[in-house]
C-alpha positions in Angstrom: -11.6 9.9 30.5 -11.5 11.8 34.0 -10.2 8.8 36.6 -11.1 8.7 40.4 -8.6 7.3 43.2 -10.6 4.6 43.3 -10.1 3.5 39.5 -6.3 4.7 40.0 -6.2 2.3 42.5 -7.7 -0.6 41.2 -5.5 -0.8 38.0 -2.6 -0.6 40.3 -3.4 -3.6 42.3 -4.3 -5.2 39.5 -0.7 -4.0 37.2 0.6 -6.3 40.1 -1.4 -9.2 40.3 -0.6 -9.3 36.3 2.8 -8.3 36.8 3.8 -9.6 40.4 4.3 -7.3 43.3 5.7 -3.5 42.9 5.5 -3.8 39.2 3.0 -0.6 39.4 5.9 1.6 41.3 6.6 2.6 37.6 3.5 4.2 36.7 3.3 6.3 40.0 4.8 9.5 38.4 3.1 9.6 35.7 -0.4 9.4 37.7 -1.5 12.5 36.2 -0.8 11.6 32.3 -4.4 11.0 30.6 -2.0 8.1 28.4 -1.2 6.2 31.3 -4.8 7.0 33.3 -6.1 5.6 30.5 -3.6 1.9 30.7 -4.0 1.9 34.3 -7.4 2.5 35.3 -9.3 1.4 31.9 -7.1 -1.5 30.8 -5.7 -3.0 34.1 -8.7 -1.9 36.3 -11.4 -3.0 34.3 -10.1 -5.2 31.0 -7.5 -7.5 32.7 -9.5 -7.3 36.3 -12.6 -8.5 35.0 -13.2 -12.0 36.0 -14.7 -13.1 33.0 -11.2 -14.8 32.1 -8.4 -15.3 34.1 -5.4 -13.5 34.1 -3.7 -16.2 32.6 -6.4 -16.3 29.9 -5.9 -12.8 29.0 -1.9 -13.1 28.9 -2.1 -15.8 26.4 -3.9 -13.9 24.3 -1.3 -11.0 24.6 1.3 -13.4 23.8 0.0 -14.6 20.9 -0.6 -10.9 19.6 3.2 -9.7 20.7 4.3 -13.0 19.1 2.8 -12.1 15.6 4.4 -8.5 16.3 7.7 -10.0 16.9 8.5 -8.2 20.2 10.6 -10.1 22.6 11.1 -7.3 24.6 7.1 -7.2 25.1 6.8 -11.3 25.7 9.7 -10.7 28.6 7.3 -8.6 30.6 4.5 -10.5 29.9 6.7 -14.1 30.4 8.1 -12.6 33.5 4.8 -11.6 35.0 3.5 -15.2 34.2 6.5 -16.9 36.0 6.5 -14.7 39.1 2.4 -16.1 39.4 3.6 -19.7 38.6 1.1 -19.8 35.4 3.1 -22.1 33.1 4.4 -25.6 33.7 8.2 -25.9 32.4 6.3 -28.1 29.3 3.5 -25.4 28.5 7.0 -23.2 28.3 8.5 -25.8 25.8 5.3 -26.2 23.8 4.6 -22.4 23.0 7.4 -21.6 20.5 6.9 -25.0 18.9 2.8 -24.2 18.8 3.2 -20.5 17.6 6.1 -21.7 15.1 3.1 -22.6 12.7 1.3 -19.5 12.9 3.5 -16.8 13.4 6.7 -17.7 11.6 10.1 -19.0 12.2 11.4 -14.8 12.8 8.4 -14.0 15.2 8.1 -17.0 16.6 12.1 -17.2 17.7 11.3 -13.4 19.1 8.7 -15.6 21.5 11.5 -18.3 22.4 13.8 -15.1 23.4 11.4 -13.6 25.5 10.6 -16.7 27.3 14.3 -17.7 28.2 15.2 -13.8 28.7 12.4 -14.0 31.7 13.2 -17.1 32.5 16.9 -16.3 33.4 15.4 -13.0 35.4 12.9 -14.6 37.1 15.2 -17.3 38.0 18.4 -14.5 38.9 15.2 -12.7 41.4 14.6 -16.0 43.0 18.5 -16.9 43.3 19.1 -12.8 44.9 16.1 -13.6 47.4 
């Protein structure tokens, strides 16, 4: 894929609307990998800036996906980037472990509840530094 500024660009504003603000500082020096070109300008820029679903649309989908995988670590970023944008109500929080419990099973599922109250306690340690 050969990526202009302009796509560059794009993903990065979009890395932090998903994300919340300076989230993209991370992909900066590694501008010029094709792996992250790729992330940046094809999935942010076009895949999770497309306004065919909202953001928050897409990141339940994601959620559900990295719930069946099992990967707090992934739902944290993902969890954090939904609290910083006030996506979730503290009951929607409650009700996606319970939900996913019957889907993804008891050891993928409690890898969800982790990553929810991990970015829950960073999100609310941000607020508390602010």
């Amino acid at each position: 894929m050969t990526m202009t500024d302009e796509q560059w660009l794009k993903g990065l504003e979009t890395v932090d609307e998903v994300y919340g603000p300076g989230f993209n500082k991370m992909m900066e020096p590694l501008k010029d990998n094709r792996f992250n070109q790729e992330i940046v300008a094809n999935q942010f820029g076009n895949l999770w800036a497309d306004p065919a679903m909202s953001i928050r649309d897409k990141r339940l989908m994601v959620l559900g996906a990295t719930t069946m995988l099992g990967r707090a670590d992934l739902i944290e970023i993902q969890m954090t980037g939904a609290l910083i944008n006030d996506e979730f109500t503290p009951d929607q929080l409650a009700l996606m472990p319970l939900f996913m419990l019957f889907y993804a099973g008891a050891g993928n599922t409690t890898a969800l509840f982790r990553g929810i109250e991990a970015a829950k306690a960073k999100v609310a340690e941000k607020k508390k530094a602010e």
